[in-house]
C-alpha positions in Angstrom: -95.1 98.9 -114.4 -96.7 96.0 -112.1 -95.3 92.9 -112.6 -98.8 90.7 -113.1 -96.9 87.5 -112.8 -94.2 87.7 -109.9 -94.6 88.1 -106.1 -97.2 90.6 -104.1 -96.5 94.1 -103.8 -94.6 94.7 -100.6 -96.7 96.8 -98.2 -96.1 98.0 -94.3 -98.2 97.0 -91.6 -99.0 100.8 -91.5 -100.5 100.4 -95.0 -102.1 97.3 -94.0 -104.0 99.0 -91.2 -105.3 101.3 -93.0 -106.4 99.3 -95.7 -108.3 96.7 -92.9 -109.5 100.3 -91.3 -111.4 101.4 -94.5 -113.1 97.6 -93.9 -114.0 98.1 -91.0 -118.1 99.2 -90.9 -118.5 100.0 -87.1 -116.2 101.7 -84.4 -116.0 98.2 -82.5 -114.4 96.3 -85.8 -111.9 99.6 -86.1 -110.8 99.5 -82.9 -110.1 95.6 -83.2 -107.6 96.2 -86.4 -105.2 98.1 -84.7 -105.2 94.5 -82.5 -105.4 91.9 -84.9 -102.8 93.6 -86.9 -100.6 94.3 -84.4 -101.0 90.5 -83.3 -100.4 89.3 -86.7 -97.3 91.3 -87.3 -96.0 89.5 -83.8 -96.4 86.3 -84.9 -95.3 86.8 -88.7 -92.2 86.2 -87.2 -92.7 82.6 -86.3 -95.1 82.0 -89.8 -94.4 81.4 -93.2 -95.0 84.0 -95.8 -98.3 82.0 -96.7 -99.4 81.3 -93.2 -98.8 85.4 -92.3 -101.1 86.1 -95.4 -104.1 83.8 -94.7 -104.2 85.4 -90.8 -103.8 88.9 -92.8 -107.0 87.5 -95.1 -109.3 86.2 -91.9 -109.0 89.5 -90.4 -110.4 90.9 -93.8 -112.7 88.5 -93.9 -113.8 88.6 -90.5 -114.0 92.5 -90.9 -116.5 92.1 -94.1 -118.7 89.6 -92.5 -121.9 91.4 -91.4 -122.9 88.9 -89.0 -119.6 89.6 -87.4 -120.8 92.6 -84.5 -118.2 92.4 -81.7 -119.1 94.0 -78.5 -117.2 96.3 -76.4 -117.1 93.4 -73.7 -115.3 91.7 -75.9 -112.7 94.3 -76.6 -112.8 95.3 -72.5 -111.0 91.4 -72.7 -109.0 91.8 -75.4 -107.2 94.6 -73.7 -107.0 93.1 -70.6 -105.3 90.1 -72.1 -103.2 92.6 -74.2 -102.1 94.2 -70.4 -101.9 91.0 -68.4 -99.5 89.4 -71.4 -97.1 92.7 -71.2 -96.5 92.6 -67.8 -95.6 89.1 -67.4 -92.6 90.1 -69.9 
């Protein structure tokens, strides 16, 4: 039985992908969850629980939002920040 009144059911970033992936309503919003997930789950470690589940809700929201249409360029960046960031580790 749930309990209605206590905390959230625990779920795994895994499970929250895939949840964020059946948002998503174009290939370029999919291919920016695996990102904004795996971001998230980076900096959860320096959040509180609250902060880690309103980033967790903006990506949801920004995922339902039809005027939101990324473009590959933008993902072309994304990566290329991604790669830049890893190597100066």
């Amino acid at each position: 039985m749930t309990d209605t009144e206590g905390r959230v059911p625990a779920i795994s970033w895994a499970q929250l992908q895939a949840v964020l992936l059946a948002l998503a309503d174009t290939p370029m919003k999919r291919m920016m969850v695996q990102h904004l997930v795996e971001g998230t789950r980076k900096q959860a470690t320096f959040l509180s629980p609250e902060s880690t589940f309103r980033e967790i809700l903006h990506i949801g929201a920004a995922l339902l939002d039809s005027g939101f249409q990324p473009l590959e360029s933008d993902m072309s960046t994304s990566v290329a920040s991604c790669s830049s960031s890893r190597s100066r580790q």
